[in-house]
PATOR-42836 format. One record per residue (C-alpha): residue number from 1; z, x, y. Coordinates in nm, 2 decimals. Layout:
! residues N
<pt n="NUM" c3="Z" c1="X" c2="Y"/>
...
***
This chain:
! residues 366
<pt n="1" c3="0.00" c1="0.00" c2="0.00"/>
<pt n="2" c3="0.09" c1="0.29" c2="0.25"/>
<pt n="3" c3="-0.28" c1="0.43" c2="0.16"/>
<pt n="4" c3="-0.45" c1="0.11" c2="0.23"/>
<pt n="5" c3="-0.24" c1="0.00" c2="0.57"/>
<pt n="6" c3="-0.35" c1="0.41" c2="0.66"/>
<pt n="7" c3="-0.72" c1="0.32" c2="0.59"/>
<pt n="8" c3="-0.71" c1="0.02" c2="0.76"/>
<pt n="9" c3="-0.52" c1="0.12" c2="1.07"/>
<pt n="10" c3="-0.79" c1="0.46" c2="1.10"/>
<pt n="11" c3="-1.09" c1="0.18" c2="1.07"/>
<pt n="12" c3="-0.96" c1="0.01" c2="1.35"/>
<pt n="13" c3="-0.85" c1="0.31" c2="1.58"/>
<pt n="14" c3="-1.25" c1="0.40" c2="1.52"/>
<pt n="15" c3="-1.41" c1="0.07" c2="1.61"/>
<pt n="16" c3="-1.17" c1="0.10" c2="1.93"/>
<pt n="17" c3="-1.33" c1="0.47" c2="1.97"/>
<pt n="18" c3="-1.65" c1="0.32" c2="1.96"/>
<pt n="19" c3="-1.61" c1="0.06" c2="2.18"/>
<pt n="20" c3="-1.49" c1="0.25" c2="2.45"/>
<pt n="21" c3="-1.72" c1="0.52" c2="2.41"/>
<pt n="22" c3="-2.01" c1="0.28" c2="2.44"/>
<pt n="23" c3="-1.86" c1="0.20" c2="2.72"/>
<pt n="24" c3="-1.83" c1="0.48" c2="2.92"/>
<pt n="25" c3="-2.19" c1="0.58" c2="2.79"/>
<pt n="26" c3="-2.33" c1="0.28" c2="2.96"/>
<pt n="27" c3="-2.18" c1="0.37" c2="3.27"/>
<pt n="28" c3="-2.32" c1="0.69" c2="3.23"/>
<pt n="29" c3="-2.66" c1="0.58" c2="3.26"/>
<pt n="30" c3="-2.77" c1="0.94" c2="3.12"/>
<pt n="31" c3="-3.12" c1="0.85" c2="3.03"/>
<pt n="32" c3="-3.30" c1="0.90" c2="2.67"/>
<pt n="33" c3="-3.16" c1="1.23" c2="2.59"/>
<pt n="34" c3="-3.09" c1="1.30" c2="2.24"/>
<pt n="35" c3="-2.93" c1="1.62" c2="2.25"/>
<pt n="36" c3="-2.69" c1="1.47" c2="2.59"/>
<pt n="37" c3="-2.60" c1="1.20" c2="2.33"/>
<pt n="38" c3="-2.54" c1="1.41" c2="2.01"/>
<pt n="39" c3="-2.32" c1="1.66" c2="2.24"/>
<pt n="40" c3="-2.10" c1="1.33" c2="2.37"/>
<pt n="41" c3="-2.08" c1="1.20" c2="2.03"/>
<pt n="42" c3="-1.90" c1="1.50" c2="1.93"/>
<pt n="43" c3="-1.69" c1="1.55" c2="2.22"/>
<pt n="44" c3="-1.56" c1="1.18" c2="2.19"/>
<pt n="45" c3="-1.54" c1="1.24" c2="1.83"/>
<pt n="46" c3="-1.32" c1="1.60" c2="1.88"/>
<pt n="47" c3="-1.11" c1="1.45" c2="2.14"/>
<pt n="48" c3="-1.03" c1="1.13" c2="1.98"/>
<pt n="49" c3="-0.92" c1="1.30" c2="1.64"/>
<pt n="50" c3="-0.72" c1="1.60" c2="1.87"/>
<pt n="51" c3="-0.39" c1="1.48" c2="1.81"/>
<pt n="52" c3="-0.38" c1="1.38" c2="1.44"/>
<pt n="53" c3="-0.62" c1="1.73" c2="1.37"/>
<pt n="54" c3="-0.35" c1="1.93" c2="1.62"/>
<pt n="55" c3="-0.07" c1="1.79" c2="1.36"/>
<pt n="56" c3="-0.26" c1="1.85" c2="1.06"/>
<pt n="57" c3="-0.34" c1="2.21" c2="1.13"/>
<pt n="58" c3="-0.02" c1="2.35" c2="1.25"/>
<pt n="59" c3="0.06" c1="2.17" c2="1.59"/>
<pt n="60" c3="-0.20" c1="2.40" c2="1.78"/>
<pt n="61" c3="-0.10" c1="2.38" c2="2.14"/>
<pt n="62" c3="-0.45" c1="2.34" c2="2.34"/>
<pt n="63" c3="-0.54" c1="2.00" c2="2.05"/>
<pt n="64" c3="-0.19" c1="1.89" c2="2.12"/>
<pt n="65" c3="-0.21" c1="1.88" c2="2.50"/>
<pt n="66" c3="-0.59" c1="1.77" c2="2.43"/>
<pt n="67" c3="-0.49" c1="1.47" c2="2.22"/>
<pt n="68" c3="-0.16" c1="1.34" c2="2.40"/>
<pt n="69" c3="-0.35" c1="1.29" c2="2.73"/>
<pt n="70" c3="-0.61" c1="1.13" c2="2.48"/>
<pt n="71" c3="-0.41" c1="0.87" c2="2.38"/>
<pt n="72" c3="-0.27" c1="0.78" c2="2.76"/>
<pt n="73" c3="-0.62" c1="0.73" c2="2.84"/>
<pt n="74" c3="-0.70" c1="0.58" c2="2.53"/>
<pt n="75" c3="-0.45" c1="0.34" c2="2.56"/>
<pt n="76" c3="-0.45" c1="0.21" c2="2.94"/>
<pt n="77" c3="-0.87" c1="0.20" c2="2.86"/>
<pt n="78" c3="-0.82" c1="-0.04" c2="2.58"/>
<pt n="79" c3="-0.62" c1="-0.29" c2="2.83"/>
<pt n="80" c3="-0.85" c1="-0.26" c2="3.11"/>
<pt n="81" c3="-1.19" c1="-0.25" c2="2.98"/>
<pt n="82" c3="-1.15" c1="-0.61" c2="2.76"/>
<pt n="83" c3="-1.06" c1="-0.74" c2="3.11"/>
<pt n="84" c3="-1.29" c1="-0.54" c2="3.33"/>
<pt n="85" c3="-1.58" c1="-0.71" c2="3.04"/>
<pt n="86" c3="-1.40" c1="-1.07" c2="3.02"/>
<pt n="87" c3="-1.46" c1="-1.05" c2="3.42"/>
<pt n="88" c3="-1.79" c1="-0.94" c2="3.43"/>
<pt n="89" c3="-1.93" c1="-1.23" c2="3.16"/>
<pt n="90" c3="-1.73" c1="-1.49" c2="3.37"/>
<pt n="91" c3="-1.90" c1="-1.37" c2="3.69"/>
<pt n="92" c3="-2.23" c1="-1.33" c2="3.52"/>
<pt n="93" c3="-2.25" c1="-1.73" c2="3.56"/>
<pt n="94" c3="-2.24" c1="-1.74" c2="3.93"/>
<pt n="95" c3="-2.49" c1="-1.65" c2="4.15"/>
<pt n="96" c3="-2.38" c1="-1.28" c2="4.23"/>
<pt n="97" c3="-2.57" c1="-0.95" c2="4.16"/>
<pt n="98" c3="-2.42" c1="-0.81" c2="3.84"/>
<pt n="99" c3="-2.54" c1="-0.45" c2="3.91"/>
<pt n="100" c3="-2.34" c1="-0.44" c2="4.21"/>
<pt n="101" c3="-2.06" c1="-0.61" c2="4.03"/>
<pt n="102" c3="-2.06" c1="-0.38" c2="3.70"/>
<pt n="103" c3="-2.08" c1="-0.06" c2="3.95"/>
<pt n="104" c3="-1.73" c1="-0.22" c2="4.14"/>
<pt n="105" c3="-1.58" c1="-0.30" c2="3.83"/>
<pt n="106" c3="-1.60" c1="0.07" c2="3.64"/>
<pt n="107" c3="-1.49" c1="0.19" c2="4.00"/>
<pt n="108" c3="-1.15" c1="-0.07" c2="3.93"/>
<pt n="109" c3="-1.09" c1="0.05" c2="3.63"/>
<pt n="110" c3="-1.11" c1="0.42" c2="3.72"/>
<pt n="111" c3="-0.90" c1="0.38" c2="3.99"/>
<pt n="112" c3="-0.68" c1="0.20" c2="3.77"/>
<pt n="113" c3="-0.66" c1="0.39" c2="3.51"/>
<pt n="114" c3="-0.55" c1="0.70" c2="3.74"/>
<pt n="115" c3="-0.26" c1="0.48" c2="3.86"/>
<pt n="116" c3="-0.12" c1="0.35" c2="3.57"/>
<pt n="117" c3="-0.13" c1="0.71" c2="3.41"/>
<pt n="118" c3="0.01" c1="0.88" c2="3.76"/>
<pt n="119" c3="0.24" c1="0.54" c2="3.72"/>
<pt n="120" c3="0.33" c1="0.63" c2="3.37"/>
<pt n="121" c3="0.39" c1="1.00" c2="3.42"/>
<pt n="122" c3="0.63" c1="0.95" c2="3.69"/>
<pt n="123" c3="0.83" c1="0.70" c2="3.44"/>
<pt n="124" c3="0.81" c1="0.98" c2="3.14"/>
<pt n="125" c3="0.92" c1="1.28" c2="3.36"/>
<pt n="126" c3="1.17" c1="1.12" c2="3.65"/>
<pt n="127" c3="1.48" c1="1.05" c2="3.40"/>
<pt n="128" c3="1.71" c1="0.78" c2="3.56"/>
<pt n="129" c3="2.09" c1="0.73" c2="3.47"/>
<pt n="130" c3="2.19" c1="0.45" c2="3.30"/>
<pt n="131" c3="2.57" c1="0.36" c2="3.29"/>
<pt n="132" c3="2.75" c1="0.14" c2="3.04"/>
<pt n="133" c3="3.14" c1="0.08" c2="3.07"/>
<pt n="134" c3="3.34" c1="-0.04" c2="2.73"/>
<pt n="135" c3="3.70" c1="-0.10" c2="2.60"/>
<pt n="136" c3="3.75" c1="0.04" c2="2.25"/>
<pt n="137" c3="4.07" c1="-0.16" c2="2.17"/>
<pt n="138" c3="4.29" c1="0.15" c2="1.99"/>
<pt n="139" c3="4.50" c1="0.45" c2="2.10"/>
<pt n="140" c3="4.27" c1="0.82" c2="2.09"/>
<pt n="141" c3="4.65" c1="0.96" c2="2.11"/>
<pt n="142" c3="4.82" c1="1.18" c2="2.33"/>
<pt n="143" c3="4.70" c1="1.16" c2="2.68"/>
<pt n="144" c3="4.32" c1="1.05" c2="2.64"/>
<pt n="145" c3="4.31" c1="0.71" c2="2.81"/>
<pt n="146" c3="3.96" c1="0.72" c2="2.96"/>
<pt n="147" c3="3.66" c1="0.93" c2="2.82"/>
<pt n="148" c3="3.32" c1="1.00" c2="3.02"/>
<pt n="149" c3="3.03" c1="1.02" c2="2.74"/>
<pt n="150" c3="2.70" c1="1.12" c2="2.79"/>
<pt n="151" c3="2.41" c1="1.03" c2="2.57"/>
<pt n="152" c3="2.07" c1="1.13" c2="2.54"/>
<pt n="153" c3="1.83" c1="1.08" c2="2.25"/>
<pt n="154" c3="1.41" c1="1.12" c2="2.17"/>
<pt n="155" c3="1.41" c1="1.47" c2="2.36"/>
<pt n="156" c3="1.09" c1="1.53" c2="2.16"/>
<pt n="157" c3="1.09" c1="1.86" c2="2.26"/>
<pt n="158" c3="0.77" c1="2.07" c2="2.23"/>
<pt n="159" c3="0.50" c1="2.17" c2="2.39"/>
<pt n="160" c3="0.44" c1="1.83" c2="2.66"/>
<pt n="161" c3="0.83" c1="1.81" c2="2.72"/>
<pt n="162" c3="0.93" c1="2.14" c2="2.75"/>
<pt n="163" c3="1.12" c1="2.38" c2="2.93"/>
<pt n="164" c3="1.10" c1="2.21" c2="3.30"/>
<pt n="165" c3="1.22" c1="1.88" c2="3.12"/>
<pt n="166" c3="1.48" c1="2.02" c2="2.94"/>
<pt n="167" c3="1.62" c1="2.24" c2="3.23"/>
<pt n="168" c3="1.62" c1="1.87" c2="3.45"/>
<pt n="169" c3="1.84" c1="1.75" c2="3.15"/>
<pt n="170" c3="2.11" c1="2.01" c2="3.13"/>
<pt n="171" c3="2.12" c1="1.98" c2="3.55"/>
<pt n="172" c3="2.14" c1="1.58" c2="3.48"/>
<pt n="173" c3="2.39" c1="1.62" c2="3.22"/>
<pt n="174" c3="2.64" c1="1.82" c2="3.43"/>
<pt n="175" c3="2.60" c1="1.68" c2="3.71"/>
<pt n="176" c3="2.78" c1="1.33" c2="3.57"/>
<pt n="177" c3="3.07" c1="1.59" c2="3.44"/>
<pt n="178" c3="3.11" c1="1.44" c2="3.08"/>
<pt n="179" c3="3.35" c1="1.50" c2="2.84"/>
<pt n="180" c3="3.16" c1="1.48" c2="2.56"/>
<pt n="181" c3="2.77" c1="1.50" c2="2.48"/>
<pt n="182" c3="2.64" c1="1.30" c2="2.20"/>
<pt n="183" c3="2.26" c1="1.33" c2="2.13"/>
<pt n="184" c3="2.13" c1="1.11" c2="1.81"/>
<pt n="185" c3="1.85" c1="1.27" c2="1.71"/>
<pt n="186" c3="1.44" c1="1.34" c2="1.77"/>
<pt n="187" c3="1.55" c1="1.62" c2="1.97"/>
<pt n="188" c3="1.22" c1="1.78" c2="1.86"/>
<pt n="189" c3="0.89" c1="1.70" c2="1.81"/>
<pt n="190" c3="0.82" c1="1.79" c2="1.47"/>
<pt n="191" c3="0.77" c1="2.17" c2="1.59"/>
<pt n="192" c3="1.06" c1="2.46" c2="1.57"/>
<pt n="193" c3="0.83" c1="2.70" c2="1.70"/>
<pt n="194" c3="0.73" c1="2.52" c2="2.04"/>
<pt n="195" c3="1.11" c1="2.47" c2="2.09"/>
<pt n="196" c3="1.21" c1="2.83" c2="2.06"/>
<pt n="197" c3="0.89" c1="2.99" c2="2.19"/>
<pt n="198" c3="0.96" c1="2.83" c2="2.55"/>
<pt n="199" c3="1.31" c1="2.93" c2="2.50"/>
<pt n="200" c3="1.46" c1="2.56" c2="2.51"/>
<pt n="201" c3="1.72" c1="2.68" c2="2.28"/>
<pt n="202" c3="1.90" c1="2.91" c2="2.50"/>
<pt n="203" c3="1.88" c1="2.60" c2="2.81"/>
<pt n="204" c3="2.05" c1="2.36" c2="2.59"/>
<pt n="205" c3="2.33" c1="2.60" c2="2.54"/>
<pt n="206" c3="2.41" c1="2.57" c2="2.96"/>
<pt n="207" c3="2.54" c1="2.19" c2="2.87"/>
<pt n="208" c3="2.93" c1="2.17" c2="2.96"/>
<pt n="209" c3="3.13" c1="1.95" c2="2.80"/>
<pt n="210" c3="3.53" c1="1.95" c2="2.78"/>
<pt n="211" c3="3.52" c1="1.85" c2="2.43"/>
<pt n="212" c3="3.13" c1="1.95" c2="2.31"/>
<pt n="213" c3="2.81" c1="1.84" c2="2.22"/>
<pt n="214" c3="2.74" c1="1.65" c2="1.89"/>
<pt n="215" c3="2.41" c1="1.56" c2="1.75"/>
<pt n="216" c3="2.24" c1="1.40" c2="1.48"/>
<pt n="217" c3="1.90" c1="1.37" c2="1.32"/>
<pt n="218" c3="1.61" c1="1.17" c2="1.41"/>
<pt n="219" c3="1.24" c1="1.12" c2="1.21"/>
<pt n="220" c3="1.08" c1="1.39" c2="1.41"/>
<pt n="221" c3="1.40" c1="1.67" c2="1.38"/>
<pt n="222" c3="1.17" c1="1.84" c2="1.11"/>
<pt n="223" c3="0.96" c1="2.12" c2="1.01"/>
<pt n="224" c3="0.79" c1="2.30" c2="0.75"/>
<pt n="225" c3="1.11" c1="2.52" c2="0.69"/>
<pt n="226" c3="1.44" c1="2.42" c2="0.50"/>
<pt n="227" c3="1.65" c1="2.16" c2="0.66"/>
<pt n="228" c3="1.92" c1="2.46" c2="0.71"/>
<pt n="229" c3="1.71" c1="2.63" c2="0.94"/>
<pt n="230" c3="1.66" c1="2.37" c2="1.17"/>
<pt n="231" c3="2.02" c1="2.25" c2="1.20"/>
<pt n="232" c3="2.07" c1="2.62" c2="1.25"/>
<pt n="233" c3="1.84" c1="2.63" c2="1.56"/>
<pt n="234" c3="2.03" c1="2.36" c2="1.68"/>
<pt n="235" c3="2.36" c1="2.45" c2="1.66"/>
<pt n="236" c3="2.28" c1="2.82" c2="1.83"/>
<pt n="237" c3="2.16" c1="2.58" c2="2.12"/>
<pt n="238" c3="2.50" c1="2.44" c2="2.18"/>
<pt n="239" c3="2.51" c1="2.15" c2="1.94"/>
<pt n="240" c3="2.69" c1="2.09" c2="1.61"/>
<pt n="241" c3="2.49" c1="1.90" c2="1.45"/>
<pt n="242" c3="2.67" c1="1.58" c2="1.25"/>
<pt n="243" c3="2.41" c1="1.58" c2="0.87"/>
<pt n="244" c3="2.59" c1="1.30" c2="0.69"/>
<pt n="245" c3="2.94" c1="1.44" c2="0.77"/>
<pt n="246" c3="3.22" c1="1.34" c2="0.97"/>
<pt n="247" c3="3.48" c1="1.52" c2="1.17"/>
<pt n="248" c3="3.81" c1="1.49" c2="1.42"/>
<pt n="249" c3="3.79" c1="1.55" c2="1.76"/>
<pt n="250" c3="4.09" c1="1.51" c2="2.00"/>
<pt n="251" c3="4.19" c1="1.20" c2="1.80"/>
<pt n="252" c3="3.86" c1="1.09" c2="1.79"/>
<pt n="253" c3="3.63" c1="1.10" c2="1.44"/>
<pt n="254" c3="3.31" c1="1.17" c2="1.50"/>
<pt n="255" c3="3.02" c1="1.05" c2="1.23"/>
<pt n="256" c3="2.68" c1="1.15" c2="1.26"/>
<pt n="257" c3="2.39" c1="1.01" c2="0.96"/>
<pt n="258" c3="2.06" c1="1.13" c2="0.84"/>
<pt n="259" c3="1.78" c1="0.98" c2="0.92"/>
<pt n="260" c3="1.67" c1="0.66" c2="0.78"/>
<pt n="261" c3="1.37" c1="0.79" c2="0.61"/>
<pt n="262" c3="1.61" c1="1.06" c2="0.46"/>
<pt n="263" c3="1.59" c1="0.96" c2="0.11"/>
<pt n="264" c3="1.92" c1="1.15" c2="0.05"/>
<pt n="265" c3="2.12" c1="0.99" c2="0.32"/>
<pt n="266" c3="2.45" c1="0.86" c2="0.22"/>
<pt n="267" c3="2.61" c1="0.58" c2="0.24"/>
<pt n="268" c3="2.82" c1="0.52" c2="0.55"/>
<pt n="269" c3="3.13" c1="0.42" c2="0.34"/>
<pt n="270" c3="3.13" c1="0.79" c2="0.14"/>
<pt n="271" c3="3.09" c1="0.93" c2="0.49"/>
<pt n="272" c3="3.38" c1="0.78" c2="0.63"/>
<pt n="273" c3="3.60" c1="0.82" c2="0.32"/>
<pt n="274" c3="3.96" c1="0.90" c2="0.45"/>
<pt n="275" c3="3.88" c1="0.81" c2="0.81"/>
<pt n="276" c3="4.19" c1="0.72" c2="1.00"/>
<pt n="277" c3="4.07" c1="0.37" c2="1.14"/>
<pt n="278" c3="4.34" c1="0.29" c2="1.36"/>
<pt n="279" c3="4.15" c1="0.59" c2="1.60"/>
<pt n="280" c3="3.85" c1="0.53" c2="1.78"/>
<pt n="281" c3="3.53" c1="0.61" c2="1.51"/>
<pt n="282" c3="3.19" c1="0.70" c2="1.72"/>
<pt n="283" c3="2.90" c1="0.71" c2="1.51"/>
<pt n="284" c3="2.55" c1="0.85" c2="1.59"/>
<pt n="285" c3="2.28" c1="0.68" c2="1.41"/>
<pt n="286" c3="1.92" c1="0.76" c2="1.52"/>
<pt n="287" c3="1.74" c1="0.45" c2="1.46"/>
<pt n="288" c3="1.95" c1="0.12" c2="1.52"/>
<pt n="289" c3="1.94" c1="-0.06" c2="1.22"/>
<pt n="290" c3="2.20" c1="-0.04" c2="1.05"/>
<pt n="291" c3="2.47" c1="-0.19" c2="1.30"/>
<pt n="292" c3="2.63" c1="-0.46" c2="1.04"/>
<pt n="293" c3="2.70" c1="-0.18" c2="0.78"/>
<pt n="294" c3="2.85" c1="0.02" c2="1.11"/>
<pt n="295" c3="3.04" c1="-0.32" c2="1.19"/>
<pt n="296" c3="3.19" c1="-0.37" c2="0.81"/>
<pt n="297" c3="3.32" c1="0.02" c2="0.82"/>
<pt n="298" c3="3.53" c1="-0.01" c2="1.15"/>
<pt n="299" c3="3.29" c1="0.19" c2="1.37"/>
<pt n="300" c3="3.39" c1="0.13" c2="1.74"/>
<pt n="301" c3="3.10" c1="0.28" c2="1.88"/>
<pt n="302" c3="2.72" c1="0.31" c2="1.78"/>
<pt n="303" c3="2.46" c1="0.56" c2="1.95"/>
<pt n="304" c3="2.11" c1="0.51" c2="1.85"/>
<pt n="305" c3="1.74" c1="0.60" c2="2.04"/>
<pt n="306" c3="1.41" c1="0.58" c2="1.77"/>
<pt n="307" c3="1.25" c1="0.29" c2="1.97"/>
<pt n="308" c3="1.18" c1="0.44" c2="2.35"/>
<pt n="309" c3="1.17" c1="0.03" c2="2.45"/>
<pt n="310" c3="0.86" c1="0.04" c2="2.31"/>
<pt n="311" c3="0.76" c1="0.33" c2="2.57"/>
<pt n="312" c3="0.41" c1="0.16" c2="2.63"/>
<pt n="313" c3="0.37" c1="-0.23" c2="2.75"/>
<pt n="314" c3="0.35" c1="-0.43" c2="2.56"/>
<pt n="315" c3="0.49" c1="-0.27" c2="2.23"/>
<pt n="316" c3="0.85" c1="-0.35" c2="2.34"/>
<pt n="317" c3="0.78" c1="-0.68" c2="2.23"/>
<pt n="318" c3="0.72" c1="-0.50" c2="1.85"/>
<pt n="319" c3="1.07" c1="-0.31" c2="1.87"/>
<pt n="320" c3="1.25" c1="-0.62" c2="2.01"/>
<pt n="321" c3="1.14" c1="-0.80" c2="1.69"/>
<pt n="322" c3="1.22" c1="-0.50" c2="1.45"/>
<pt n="323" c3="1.56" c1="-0.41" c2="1.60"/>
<pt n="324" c3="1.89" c1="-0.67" c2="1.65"/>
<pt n="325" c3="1.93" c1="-0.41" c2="1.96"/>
<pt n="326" c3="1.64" c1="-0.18" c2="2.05"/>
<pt n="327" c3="1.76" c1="-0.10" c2="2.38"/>
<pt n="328" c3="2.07" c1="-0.13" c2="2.60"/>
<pt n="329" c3="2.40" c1="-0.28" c2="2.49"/>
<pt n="330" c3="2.47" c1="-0.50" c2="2.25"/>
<pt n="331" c3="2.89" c1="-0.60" c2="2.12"/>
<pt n="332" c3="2.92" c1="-0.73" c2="1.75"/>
<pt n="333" c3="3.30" c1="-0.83" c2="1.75"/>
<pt n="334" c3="3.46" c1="-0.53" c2="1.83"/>
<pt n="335" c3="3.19" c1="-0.24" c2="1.77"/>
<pt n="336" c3="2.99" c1="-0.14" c2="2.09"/>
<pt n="337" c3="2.61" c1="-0.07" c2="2.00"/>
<pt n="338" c3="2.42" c1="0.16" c2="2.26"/>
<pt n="339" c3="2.03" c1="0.23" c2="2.22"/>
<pt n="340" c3="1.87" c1="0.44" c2="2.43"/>
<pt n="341" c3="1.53" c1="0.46" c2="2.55"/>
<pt n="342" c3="1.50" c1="0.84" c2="2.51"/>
<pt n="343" c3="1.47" c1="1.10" c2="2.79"/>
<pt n="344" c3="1.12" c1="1.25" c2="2.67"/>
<pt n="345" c3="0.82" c1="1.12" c2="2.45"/>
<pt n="346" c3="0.61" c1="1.08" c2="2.14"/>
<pt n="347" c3="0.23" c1="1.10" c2="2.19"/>
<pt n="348" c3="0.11" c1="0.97" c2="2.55"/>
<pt n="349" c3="0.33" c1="1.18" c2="2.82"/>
<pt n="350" c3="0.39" c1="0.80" c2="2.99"/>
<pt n="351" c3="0.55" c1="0.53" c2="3.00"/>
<pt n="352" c3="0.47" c1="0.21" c2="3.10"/>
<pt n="353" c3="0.73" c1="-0.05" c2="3.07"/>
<pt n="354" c3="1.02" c1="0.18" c2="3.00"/>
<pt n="355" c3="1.18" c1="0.44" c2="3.21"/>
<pt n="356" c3="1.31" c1="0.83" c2="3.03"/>
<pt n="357" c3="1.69" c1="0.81" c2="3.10"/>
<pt n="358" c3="1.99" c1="0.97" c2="3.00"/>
<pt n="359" c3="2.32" c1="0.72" c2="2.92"/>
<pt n="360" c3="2.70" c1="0.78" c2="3.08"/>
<pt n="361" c3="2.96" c1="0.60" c2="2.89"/>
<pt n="362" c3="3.27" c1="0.50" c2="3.03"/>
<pt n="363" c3="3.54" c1="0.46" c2="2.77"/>
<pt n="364" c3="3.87" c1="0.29" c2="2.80"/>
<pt n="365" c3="4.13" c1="0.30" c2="2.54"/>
<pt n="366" c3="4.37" c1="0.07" c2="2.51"/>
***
């Protein structure tokens, strides 16, 4: 079933190929020219296939960039040119020229297009702050009344978000003086070698944080090495990193999962075997779905990211049907669920309907 819903979903990422490089060929006008034709027939054809050819020989950097600003065109073309064309056959039934009207309408969508992608950019590289304040209805012991948590999640770092982004985070970060960094997972972008070769490593370890930074791991925290030598990178960038595991931090316990497509991940119940529930329990849980089984252990608090909102209009209508909560806050009895929308990216650097932010959590005891 996987193969088929893959051959099905490649036939209709060509006929979309095709249909906007027909269009763009008529607006061309280039004349009869075979050879023009056959050499914008394999462009389109090299460019289209960029990013999945980029992944599939080793994340080269040039098809990477090539294919990710592919796809923001590719997508903002496939919502304006069905219009621009819906337009242009109503108007074709009045009494207007339709050369001069085809010529205005490409000029739209041009104009458009650079917008929503200068629109989108903005919204994928300008991180706001978003600030949640909960009561977690149990004593963290000894003094800790209050606690100032900051979350951030779908870093995707690699070659699009890279160093710049990830120095703005760290600035971010301190800046709202937390006392404890929690960052659930897809804090790469399926490349090691694109994180440490711009150094993004040895930013991440300029995060302060009275008590630390914690992480888990998303679908994308991968690479062609052992598991071990990931987590490793991570934790020599500041982090410890939570793999199915569980610990105690100023009377707080601290879980962070696998993955959902971990095959190998646990249980929640094994992981929290011996917890002391009467404490605040934090869990950090890359993709939110799982929030009932979080609820039935005695979790207070759920992180999650995975979904970006959707990070393109109008797939946030998609997540919001997947996820009970695929963005924001959501309270089931006494367990707060948080989802972020990520601070970076997958694919398209945009985003268009959703906004990169980092999360401050404002925790009272009682």
């Amino acid at each position: 079933m996987f193969i088929i819903a893959g051959i099905v979903a490649l036939l209709i990422y060509g006929l979309l190929v095709y249909y906007i490089g027909r269009s763009v060929w008529s607006w061309l006008r280039p004349g009869p020219s075979m050879a023009l034709k056959w050499v914008y027939i394999v462009v389109l054809t090299v460019v289209s296939t960029s990013f999945i050819s980029g992944r599939f020989f080793g994340n080269p950097t040039v098809l990477n960039i090539i294919g990710s600003y592919w796809m923001a065109i590719f997508y903002v073309l496939i919502i304006l040119l069905p219009l621009m064309h819906i337009v242009l056959w109503l108007l074709s039934m009045t009494a207007l020229r339709r050369d001069g009207l085809e010529k205005a309408a490409v000029s739209v969508v041009l104009v458009l297009m650079v917008i929503a992608i200068g629109f989108g950019s903005f919204n994928a590289y300008s991180p706001t702050v978003r600030a949640y304040d909960i009561q977690v209805d149990k004593d963290a012991g000894g003094t800790m009344e209050k606690l100032n948590i900051v979350m951030a999640s779908d870093m995707h770092f690699g070659v699009l978000s890279g160093k710049a982004h990830a120095e703005r985070m760290v600035k971010e970060i301190n800046g709202l003086k937390p006392d404890l960094v929690l960052f659930p997972g897809d804090i790469i972008d399926d490349d090691l070698d694109a994180y440490l070769g711009q150094g993004i490593d040895r930013i991440l370890t300029g995060i302060q944080a009275t008590y630390g930074v914690y992480a888990s791991l998303g679908n994308h925290d991968r690479f062609e090495g052992e598991i071990t030598e990931l987590i490793s990178a991570l934790e020599d960038s500041g982090m410890t990193v939570l793999y199915d595991e569980k610990l105690t931090v100023e009377g707080l316990t601290l879980v962070g999962r696998r993955d959902k497509q971990d095959q190998e991940r646990a249980d929640l119940s094994t992981i929290m075997e011996g917890a002391d529930l009467s404490k605040p329990v934090f869990l950090l849980d890359h993709q939110p779905n799982a929030l009932d089984e979080a609820q039935q252990q005695g979790v207070d608090l759920i992180v999650s990211g995975h979904t970006h909102r959707g990070q393109v209009f109008p797939a946030h209508l998609i997540t919001r049907a997947l996820f009970e909560n695929d963005w924001g806050y959501l309270q089931k009895g006494r367990m707060h669920s948080i989802v972020s929308s990520g601070y970076g990216f997958w694919g398209p650097p945009i985003r268009l309907g959703s906004r990169s932010e980092i999360v401050q959590i404002h925790v009272e005891f009682q």
